[in-house]
C-alpha positions in Angstrom: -7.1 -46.6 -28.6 -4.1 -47.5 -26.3 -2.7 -44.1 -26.1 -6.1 -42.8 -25.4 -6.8 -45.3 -22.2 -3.1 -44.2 -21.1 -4.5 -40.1 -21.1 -7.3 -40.7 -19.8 -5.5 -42.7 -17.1 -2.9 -39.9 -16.8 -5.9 -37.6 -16.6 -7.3 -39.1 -13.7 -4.3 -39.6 -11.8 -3.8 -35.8 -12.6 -7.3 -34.9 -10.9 -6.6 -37.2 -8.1 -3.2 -35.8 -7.3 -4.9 -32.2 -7.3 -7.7 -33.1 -5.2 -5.3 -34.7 -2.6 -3.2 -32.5 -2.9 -6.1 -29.8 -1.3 -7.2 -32.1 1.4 -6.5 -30.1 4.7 -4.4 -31.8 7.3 -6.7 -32.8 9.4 -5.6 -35.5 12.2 -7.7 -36.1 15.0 -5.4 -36.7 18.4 -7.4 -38.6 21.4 -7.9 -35.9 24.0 -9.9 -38.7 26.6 -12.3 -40.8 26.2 -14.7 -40.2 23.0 -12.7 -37.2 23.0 -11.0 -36.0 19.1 -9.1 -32.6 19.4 -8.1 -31.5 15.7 -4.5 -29.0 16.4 -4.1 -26.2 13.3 -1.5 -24.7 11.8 -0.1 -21.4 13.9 0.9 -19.1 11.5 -1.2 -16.9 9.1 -3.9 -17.0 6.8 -2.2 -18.4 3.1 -3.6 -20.1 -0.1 -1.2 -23.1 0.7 -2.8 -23.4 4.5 -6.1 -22.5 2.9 -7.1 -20.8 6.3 -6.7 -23.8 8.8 -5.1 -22.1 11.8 -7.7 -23.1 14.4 -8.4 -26.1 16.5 -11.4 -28.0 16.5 -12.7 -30.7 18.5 -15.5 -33.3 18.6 -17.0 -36.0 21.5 -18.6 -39.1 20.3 -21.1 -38.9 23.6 -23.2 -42.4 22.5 -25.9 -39.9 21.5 -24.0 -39.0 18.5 -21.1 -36.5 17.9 -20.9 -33.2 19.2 -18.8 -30.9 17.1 -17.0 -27.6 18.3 -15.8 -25.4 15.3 -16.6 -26.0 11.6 -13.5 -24.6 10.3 -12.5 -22.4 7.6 -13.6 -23.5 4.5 -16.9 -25.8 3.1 -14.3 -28.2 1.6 -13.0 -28.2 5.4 -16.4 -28.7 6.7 -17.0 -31.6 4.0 -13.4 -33.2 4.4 -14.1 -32.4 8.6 -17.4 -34.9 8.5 -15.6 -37.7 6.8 -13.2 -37.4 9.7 -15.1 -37.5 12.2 -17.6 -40.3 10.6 -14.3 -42.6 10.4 -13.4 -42.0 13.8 -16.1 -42.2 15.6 -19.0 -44.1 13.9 -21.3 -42.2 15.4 -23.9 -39.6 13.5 -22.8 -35.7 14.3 -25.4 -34.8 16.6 -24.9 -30.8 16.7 -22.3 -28.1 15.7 -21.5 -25.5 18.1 -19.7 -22.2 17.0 -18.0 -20.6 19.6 -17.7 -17.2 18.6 -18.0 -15.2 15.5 -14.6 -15.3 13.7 -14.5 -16.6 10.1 -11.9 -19.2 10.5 -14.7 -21.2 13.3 -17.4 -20.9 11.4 -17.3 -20.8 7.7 -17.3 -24.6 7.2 -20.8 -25.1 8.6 -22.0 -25.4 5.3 -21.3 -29.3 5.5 -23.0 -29.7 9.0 -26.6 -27.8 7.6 -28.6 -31.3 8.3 -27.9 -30.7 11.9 -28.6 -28.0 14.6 -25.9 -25.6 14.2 -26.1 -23.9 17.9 -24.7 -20.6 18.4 -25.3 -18.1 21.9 -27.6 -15.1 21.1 -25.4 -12.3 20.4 -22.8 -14.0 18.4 -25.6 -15.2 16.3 -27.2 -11.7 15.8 -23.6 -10.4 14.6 -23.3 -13.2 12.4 -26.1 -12.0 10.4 -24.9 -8.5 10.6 -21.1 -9.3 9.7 -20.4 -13.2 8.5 -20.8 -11.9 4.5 -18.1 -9.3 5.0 -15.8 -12.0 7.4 -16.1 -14.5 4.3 -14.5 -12.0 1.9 -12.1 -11.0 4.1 -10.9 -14.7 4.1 -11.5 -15.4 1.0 -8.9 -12.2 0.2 -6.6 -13.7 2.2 -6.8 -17.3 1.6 -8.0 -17.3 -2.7 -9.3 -20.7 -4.3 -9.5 -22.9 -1.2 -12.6 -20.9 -0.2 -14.2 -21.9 -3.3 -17.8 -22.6 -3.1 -17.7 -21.3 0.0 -21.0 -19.4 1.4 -21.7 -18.2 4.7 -24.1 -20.5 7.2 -25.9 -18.9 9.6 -26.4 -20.4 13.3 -29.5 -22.6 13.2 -30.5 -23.5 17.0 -29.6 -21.4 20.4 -26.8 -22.2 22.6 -27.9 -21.5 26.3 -25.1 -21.1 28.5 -25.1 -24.0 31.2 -25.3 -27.6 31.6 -26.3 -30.1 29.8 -26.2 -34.0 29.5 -25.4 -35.4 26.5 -25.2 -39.4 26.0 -22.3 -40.3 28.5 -20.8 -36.7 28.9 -21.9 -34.0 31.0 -21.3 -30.6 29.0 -20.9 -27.3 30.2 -20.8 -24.1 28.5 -19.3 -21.2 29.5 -19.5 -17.4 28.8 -15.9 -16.1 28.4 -16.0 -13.2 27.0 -13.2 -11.0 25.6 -11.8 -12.5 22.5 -14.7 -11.3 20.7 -18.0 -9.4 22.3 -19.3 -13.0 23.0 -17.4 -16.2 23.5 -18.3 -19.8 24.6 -16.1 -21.9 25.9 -16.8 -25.8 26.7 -15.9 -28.1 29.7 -16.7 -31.8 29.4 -16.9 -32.8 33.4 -17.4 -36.4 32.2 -13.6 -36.7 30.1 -12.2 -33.3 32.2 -11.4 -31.8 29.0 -11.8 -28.1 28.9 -12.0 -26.8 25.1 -11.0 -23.6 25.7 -11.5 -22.2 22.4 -9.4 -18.4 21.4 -9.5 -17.4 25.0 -6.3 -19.6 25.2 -2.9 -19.4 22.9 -0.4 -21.8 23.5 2.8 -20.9 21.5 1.2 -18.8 19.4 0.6 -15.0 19.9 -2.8 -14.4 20.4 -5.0 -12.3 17.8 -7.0 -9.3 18.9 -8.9 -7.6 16.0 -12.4 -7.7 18.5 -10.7 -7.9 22.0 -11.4 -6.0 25.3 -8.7 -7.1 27.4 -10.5 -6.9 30.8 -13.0 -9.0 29.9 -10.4 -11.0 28.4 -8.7 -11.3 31.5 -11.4 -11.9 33.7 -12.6 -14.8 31.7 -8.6 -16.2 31.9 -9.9 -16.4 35.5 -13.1 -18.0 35.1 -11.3 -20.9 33.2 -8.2 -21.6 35.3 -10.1 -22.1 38.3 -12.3 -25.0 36.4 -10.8 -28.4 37.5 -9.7 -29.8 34.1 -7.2 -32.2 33.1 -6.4 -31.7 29.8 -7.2 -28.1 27.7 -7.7 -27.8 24.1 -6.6 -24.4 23.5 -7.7 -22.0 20.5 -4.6 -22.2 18.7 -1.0 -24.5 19.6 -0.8 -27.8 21.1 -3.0 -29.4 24.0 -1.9 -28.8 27.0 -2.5 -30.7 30.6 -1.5 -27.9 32.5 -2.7 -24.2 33.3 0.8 -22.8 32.0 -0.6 -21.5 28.3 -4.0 -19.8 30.6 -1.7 -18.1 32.4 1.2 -17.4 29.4 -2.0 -15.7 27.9 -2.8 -13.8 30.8 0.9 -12.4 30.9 1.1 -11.5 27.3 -2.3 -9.7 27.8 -1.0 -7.7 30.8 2.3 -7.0 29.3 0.6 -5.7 26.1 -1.6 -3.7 28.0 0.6 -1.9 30.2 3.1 -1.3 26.8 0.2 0.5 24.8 -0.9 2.5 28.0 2.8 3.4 28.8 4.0 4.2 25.5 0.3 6.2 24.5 1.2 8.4 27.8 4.7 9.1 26.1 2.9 10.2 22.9 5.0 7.8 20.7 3.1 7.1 17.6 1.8 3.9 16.2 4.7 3.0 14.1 7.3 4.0 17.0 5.3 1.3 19.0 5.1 -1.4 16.5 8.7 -1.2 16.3 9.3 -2.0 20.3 11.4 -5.0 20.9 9.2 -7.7 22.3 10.2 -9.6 25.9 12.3 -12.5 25.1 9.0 -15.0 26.9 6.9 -14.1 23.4 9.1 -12.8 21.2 10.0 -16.9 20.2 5.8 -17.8 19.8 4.2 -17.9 16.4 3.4 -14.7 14.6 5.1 -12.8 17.4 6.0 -9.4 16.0 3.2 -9.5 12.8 0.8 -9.9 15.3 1.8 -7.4 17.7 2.3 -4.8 14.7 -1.5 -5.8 13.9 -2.7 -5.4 17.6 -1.3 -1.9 17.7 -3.2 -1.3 14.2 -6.2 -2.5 16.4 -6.0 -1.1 19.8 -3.5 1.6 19.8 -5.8 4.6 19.3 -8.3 3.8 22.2 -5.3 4.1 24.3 -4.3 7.4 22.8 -7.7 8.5 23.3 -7.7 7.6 26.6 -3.9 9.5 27.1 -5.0 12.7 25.8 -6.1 14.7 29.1 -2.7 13.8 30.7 -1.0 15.2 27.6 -3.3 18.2 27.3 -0.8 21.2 28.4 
């Protein structure tokens, strides 16, 4: 009987060791006032990151918690409200999902009791593309996507003001990133939660981008009078140095896919360019730059073609 207490002892410790040893990093840093910003890891998607790469962020406003991402994963989602219900003591009012990409949205499972607000067209390509999203990450990541299923947006998201408890809210149409992004400025705290329009230290990702809407949205945010941003990816920032690092790497990548289509040099001559010395150092550097060619590369070809007609 003694030796089967001490199995079953070892057993549990066993399951307990496992389970912790899948609970996601997740450490909320005070931003401001009522103000949580989650920061991700900046590298790739892997079974031992289990798909955490983007920030999140939630504001305990006094009328409960508004939540801005959902994460990767449904055990993120689930291991995300425990979180926040430690932190804050405060009931999650509302999710909002910025945009459509998997590693935003796909823990919204654990926020269904709650309005899960999305803007109009990223919700209607979420019904058209979130199934084929999910197994894309669950490809990439494996068994940390387990009982994982895809959540549609619940409730609209109008673009706009809107008061909340304590905290005036504001939510922005950036597009770019995607075909529709939403970025949020809290004029109450100052924070601006800049979501993927802004990479700080880590190369930005462009499966979905149109760069001159991308730019133009770069715009829209620097000239908003926050105090502390929350980027997409990398570490808060209380300056508008990663906006504008952004905006250069855009520029710079570009004017290299133009310059290089007009030469005729083919993808894999391009993906082999050196990279400036100001991003070659950031996260991901040259894997994603070999992946934005893969993505971009032939609209600029297309677009060379008449000048290298003979």
């Amino acid at each position: 009987m003694k030796r089967r207490g001490q199995r079953c002892c070892l057993w549990l410790a066993l399951l307990a060791a496992t389970a912790h040893a899948q609970d996601y990093p997740i450490q909320p840093q005070p931003v401001a006032a009522d103000s949580w910003a989650v920061i991700a890891d900046t590298g790739y998607f892997t079974a031992a990151n289990g798909g955490f790469l983007v920030n999140s962020a939630f504001i305990a406003t006094g009328d409960g918690v508004v939540v801005i991402g959902s994460g990767p994963s449904r055990a993120f989602g689930e291991q995300y409200r425990r979180v926040i219900a430690t932190t804050t003591g405060q009931p999650v009012r509302e999710l909002i999902l910025t945009h459509k990409h998997p590693d935003h949205f796909l823990g919204s499972q654990a926020f269904r009791d709650v309005p899960i607000r999305a803007d109009e067209r990223t919700t209607a390509m979420l019904r058209s593309e979130a199934d084929g999203l999910a197994e894309n990450l669950y490809r990439l990541v494996g068994e940390r996507m387990q009982g994982t299923e895809v959540q549609l947006p619940t409730a609209p998201l109008a673009t706009g003001m809107r008061d909340i408890g304590g905290h005036r809210l504001e939510f922005i149409a950036v597009p770019g990133h995607t075909q529709s992004d939403i970025a949020v400025f809290d004029h109450t705290s100052g924070v601006l939660y800049a979501i993927d329009q802004v990479f700080n230290g880590r190369t930005p990702t462009l499966p979905n981008a149109d760069i001159a809407s991308w730019l133009q949205s770069l715009a829209r945010l620097e000239a908003l009078p926050f105090t502390v941003l929350v980027p997409g990816h990398g570490p808060v920032s209380h300056d508008k140095e990663p906006i504008r690092a952004t905006r250069r790497y855009l520029q710079w990548l570009d004017a290299t896919l133009r310059r290089a289509a007009n030469l005729g040099l083919t993808a894999n001559e391009v993906m082999a360019l050196p990279l400036p010395a100001e991003f070659a150092g950031w996260a991901e550097a040259r894997d994603e730059w070999r992946r934005s060619t893969g993505f971009l590369y032939g609209r600029y070809e297309q677009e060379a073609l008449p000048a290298l007609r003979p």
